[in-house]
C-alpha positions, -999 to +999 in steps of 0.1 A: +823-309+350+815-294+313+791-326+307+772-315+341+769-278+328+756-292+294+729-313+307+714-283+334+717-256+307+679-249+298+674-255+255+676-220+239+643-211+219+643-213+184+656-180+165+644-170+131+672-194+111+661-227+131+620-214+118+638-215+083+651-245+085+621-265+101+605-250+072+626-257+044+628-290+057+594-299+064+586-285+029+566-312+013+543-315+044+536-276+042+531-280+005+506-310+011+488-301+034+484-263+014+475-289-017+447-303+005+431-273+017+433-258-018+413-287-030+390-289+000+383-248-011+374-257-044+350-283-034+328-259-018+331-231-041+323-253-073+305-276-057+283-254-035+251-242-050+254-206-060+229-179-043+217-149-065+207-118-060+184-094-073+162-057-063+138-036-070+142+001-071+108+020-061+104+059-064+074+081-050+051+088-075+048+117-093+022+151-084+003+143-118-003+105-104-020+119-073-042+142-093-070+122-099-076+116-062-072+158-054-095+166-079-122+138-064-115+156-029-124+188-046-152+174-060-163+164-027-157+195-012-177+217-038-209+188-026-214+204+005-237+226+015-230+263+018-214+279+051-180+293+060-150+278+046-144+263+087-174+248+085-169+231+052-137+218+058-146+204+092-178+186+072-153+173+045-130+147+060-106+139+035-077+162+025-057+164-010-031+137-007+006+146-016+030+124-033+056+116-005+020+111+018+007+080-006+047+069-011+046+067+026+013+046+028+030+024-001+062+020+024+044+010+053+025-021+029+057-029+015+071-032+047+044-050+066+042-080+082+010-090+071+018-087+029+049-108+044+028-135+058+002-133+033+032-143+005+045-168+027+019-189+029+002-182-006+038-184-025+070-188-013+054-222+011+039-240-021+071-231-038+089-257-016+069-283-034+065-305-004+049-311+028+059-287+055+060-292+092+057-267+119+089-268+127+101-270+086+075-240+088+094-217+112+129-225+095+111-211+064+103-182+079+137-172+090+149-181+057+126-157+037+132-133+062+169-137+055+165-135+018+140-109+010+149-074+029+134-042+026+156-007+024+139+024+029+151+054+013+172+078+042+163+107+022+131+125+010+126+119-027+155+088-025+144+057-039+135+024-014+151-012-028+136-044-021+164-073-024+155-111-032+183-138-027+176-175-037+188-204-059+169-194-090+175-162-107+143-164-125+123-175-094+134-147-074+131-121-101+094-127-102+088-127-067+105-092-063+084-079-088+052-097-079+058-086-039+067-049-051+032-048-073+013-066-048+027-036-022+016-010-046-020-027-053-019-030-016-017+006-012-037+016-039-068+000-026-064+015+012-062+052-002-094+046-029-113+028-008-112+053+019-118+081-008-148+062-022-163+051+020-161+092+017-181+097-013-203+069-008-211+084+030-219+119+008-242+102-017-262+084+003-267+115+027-274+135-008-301+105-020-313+106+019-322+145+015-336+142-022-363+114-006-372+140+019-380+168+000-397+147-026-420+133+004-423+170+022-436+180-010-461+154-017-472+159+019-479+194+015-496+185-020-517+162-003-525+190+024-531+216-002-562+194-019-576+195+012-576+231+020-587+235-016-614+211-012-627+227+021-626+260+002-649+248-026-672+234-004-675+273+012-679+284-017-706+259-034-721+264-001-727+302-005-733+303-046-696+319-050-696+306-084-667+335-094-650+358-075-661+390-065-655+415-095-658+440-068-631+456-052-620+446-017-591+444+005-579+406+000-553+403-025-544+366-020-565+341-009-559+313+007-564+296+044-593+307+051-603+335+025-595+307-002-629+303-007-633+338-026-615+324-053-649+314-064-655+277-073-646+276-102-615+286-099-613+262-075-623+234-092-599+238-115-568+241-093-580+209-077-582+191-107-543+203-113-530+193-084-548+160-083-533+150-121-501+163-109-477+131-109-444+149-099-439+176-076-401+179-088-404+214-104-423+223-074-394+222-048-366+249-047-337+230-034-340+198-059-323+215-086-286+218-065-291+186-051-298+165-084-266+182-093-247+171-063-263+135-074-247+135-105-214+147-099-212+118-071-224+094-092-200+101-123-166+104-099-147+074-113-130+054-079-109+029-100-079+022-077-056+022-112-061+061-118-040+067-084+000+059-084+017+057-054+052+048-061+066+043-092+093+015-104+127+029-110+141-005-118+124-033-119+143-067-108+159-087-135+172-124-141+208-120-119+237-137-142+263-139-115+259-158-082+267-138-052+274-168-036+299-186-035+322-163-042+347-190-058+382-170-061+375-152-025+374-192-012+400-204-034+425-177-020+416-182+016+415-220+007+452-211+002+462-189+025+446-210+055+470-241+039+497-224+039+492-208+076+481-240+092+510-261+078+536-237+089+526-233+122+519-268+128+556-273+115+569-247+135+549-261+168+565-296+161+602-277+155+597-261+188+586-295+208+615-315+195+641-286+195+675-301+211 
């Protein structure tokens, strides 16, 4: 009867002593296998080529690197022609630029997919020192993407980073620093060349009027000899040698009285304005817009007088990997030995329990 109880009884479950005792037991397998995965650990972390890290820290620019390109706007906007200020500043354009305005512009370049693709294919694909294939072409591309990554500042006046991870410190170093000028340059060259389509648009519209007075005045040059020659022939005609030294009721003549002047008079204003080689001095607006001319011509447009951001820190040569991180693996290289050998003793304890 007690044999027949025995052999129906279901096995009790194992209770914390029995987990001990498997263990204690089973300790050179735990401590094995612990060994193994310890060693499998340090493989990979000393083994494993290390990643780096490094970033650029870029700051707007200051209100004195902006000033150059305000005081060209001014410039421009003292060209144009007289009127009330709404009229002038709907003929000007172009505004004063502010520093977080051209910081902005500089974000949106460093940021851009097209600088991105531009380095891809001009650096970081040569860098690989190979052949690529379309498809080696597209894992690239994820890859930079994953390395390089832009942080833009969450506050006004904060600084944006740009982070480069790679294999060689030095290698990734430059390109940080290379991308980050490349941005600014980038950047640089949109707002100048906008400010000098501007100024070139108002000098050639300047250099367009200056032709047309100079032409309207040799025009009505021409015009004059004519009525002057006309007149002398009245007067030649008629034996008006002088004019009349008696007194009369024309005090200028001219159109058709001219001929009173007397010929000789006339004779010699057509011999003046025949000789006359430049009707400059002769034309009342030329003087403001020769000025204009000038100031135009002497604004200087180089794209290095404007700053857009300015480079907090620039990206050095990273000493330290930041990965692998060797004694982050090496403890969880130990920890995951020692948990997978327990419970694997433990699951065997609990399949062959009596």
């Amino acid at each position: 009867m007690d044999n027949s109880q025995n052999s129906t009884h279901p096995p009790r479950e194992l209770d914390l002593y029995d987990m001990a005792c498997a263990v204690w037991r089973n300790w050179r397998i735990i401590l094995g296998v612990t060994v193994i995965t310890l060693l499998l650990a340090a493989l990979y972390a000393f083994l494993a080529r290390p990643v780096y890290q490094t970033a650029v820290a870029i700051l707007p620019p200051s209100a004195s690197g902006v000033a150059h390109y305000n005081l060209v706007t001014q410039l421009m906007g003292e060209t144009l022609p007289s009127g009330n200020d709404q009229d002038r500043k709907g003929q000007r354009g172009i505004t004063p630029l502010t520093p977080q305005e051209a910081y902005r512009v500089f974000l949106r370049h460093l940021t851009s997919d097209a600088l991105r693709q531009t380095f891809f294919s001009e650096v970081y694909l040569p860098a690989q020192g190979r052949e690529i294939s379309e498809g080696e072409r597209e894992q690239l591309w994820l890859q930079l993407n994953r390395n390089m990554k832009v942080t833009l500042p969450s506050r006004e006046g904060d600084a944006a980073q740009l982070s480069f991870e790679g294999t060689s410190p030095q290698t990734i170093s430059k390109w940080a620093n290379d991308y980050t000028q490349t941005a600014i340059v980038a950047a640089r060259e949109e707002l100048m060349g906008d400010l000098a389509a501007f100024v070139e648009v108002r000098l050639q519209s300047n250099k367009g009027q200056l032709t047309a007075l100079r032409k309207v005045a040799s025009e009505t040059r021409a015009n004059q000899i004519k009525r002057v020659e006309d007149a002398l022939t009245i007067a030649e005609s008629i034996g008006l040698e002088n004019a009349s030294a008696s007194g009369n009721l024309i005090i200028d003549y001219k159109d058709e009285t001219m001929y009173l002047r007397g010929a000789k008079a006339l004779r010699a204003e057509l011999e003046r304005l025949k000789q006359r080689e430049n009707d400059d001095p002769y034309i009342p607006e030329l003087n403001n817009l020769l000025r204009v001319d000038a100031l135009l011509s002497g604004i200087d447009l180089s794209a290095e007088r404007l700053s857009v951001a300015i480079v907090d820190r620039a990206a050095g040569v990273p000493v330290s990997p930041v990965r692998p991180q060797k004694a982050l693996i090496l403890l969880l290289g130990l920890v995951l030995g020692l948990v997978i050998s327990v419970l694997g003793v433990l699951l065997h304890a609990g399949i062959r329990r009596p």
